[in-house]
N, C-alpha and C positions, 0 to 999 in steps of 0.2 A: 583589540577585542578582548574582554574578562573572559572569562573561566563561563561566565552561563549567562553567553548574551549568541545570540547571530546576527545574521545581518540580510534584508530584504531585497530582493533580487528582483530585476523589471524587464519583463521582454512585449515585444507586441508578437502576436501570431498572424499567420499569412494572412489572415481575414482581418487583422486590424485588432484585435483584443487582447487588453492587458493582461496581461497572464503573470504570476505572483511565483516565488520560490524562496524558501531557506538556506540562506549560506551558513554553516556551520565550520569553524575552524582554519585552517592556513589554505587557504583557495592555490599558495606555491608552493602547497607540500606535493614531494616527489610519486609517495606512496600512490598508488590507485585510488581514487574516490572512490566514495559510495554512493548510489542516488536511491533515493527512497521513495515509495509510487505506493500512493494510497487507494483505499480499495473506492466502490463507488460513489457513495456518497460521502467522503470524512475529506481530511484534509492533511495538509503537511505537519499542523501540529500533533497530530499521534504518534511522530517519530522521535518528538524532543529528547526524551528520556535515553533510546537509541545516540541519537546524534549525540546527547551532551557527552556517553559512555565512547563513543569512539572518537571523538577528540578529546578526550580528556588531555590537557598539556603533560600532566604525569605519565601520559603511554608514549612507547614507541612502537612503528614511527609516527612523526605527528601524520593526519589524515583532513582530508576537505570531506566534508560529508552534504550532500543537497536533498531537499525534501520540494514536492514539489506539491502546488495546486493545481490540478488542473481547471480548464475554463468551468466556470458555473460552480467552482467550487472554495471555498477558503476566500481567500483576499482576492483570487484573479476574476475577472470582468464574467457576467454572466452572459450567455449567448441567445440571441433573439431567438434563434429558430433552433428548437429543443433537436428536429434532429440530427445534428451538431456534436451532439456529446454520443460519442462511436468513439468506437479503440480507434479507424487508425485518423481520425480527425487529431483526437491526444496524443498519437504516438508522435505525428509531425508536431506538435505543440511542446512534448518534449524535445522533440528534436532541435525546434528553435532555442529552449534553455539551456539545452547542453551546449550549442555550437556558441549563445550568447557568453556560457561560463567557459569556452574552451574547452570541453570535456567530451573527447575522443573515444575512449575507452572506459569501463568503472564496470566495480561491482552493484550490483540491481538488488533489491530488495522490494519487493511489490508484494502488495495485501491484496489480494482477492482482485480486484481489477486491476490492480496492480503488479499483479503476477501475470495475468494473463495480457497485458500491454508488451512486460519482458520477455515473455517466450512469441509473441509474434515481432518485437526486435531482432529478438536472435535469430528466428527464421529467415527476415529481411538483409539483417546486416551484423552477421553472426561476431564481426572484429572487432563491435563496439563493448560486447557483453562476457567480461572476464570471470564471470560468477553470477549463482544466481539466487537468492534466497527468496522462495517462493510460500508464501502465510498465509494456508489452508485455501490456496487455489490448485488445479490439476489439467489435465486434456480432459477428464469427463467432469462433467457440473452437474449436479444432482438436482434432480426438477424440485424437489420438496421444499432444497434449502432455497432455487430461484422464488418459487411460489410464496413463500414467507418471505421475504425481502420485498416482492411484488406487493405483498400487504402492508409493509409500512413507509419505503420508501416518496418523500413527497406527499405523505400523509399524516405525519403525527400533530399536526396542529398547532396552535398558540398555546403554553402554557402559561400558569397567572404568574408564576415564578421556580426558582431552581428546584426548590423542593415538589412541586408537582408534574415538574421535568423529567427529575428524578424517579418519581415514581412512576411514571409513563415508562420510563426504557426496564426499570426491574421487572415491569409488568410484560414487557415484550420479551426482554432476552433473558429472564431469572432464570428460566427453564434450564440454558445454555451457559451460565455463571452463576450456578449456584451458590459459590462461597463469598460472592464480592460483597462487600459491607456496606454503609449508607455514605462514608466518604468516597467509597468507589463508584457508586451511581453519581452522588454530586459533581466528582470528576467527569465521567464521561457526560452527564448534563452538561456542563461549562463548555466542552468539544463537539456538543452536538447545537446547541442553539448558542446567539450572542444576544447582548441586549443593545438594541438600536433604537435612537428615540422613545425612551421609556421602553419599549418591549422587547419582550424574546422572541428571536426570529432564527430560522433554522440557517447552519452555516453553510447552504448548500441549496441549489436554484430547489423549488418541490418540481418544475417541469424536466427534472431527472427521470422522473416517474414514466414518462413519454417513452424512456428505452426500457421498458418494461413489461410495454405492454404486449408485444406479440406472445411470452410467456403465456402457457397454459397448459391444462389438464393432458392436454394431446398433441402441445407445439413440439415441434421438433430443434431440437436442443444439437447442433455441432461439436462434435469433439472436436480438440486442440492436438491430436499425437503428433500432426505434420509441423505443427508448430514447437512442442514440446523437442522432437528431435531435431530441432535445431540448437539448441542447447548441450548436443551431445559432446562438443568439445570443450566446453564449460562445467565448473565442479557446481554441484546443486545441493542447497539446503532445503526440505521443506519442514516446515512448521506447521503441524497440522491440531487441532483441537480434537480431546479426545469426544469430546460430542458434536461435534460438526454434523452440518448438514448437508454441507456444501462438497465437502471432500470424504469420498471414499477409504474405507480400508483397502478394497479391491483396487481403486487407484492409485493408491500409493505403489502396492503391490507389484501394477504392472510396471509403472514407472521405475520404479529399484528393477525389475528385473533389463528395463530398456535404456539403462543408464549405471556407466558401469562408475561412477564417483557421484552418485547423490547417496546424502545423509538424509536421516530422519530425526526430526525429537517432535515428542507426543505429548500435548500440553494437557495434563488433566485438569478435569472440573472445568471444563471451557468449551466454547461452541464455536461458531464465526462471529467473530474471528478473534485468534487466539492475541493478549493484550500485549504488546512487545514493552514489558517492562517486568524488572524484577530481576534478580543476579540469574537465574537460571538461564533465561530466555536474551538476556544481553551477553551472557556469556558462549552460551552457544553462539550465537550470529560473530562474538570478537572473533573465536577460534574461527569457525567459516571464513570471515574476510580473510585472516593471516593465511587460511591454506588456500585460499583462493590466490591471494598475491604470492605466493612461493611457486602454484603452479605456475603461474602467468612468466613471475622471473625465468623457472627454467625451461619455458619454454621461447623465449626469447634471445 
């Protein structure tokens, strides 16, 4: 394997659907994996930059790092009947990719539904979950940040090309990234649609949209704190945008106060969800994993 390649991972899920995933790095190294759980609609490639950073061959120890699709999303198979795509439909979907990779235990990294997939792990089967890095998701979800996702998710259309791609997501999320420049919309353009047969087509089913519709003005929105304290014997990273809309200050708040080893770092100039790239934000997560694996060591 080179220095900045991975390698494509195949599993079927209970239901029969091909379900896709990222190998990154020595799948024999001894150290703890990481697995990387992307938020609703994106895919496993928003973590490359992560992955390439924590296997770099020049770190030690070397590390296997996994990024995953889940169904209807990235490369894995899209599922006939939309209402399918549910946390714990995914969570069993990961589950088949971990047990496919042999991966028992790891550290978790989850964006926005992908945080909230890992704190209902840990609830389920807290021995899998040795750390948790959780980006800009919480036990309370804010209806406003639901209600705007509600509005584009499944909905942003065909564009003619990258550049009017481009300017479709500045136009939605500039508010929440202010500073990103026009090679940073082209980038997230390339992660959000592919071109298939002449066209750009979203990477991701639009009957996502279908889990979003009971959201509303007066839906009643569940906290996660029964799920969150399951994580308590687990060290917690979150990563929160300092404009989010998704994640509270006041939840963070309670969380540090319900949680006696989570960290915080506060990503300015950012919304939802915060970009996981950049020395700041791959440095923070290095250090996370290493104390994550020192506690797991000596607790063992």
């Amino acid at each position: 394997m080179t220095k900045r390649s991975f390698r494509d991972v195949w599993t079927r899920s209970s239901d029969g659907l091909r379900l896709h995933a990222r190998s990154y790095g020595d799948d024999r190294a001894t150290a703890l994996p990481v697995v990387c759980l992307p938020g609703l609609a994106r895919h496993a490639g928003d973590f490359h930059d992560l992955a390439m950073a924590l296997t770099d061959p020049e770190e030690e120890p070397p590390r296997h790092v996994v990024a995953i699709d889940y169904r209807g999303r990235g490369q894995s198979d899209h599922d006939r009947d939309p209402d399918n795509y549910a946390v714990p439909v995914e969570t069993a979907d990961l589950l088949a990719v971990l047990a496919e990779l042999e991966i028992p235990r790891a550290i978790f990294v989850g964006t926005s539904r992908g945080g909230i997939i890992t704190m209902g792990l840990a609830a389920a089967r807290p021995e899998m979950v040795a750390g948790a890095v959780l980006v800009d998701i919480g036990p309370v979800i804010e209806r406003a940040g639901l209600l705007r996702i509600k509005g584009y998710v499944g909905k942003l259309g065909q564009p003619r090309d990258l550049d009017e791609a481009a300017g479709m997501l500045e136009g939605l999320f500039g508010g929440q990234f202010p500073n990103l420049r026009d090679r940073d919309w082209q980038t997230w353009a390339r992660s959000t649609w592919e071109e298939k047969a002449g066209r750009l087509v979203l990477t991701y089913d639009p009957a996502l949209a279908r889990t979003l519709e009971p959201i509303g003005p007066q839906s009643e929105i569940p906290d996660l704190w029964a799920a969150f304290d399951g994580l308590r014997k687990a060290p917690v990273l979150v990563i929160r945008g300092a404009l989010s809309d998704l994640l509270s200050e006041d939840t963070v708040r309670e969380m540090r106060a319900r949680h006696p080893d989570l960290d915080l770092v506060t990503v300015p100039d950012q919304g939802h969800t915060p970009l996981l790239r950049g020395d700041d934000i791959i440095g923070a997560i290095r250090r996370f994993v290493e104390h994550a694996e020192a506690r797991a060591a000596a607790r063992a």
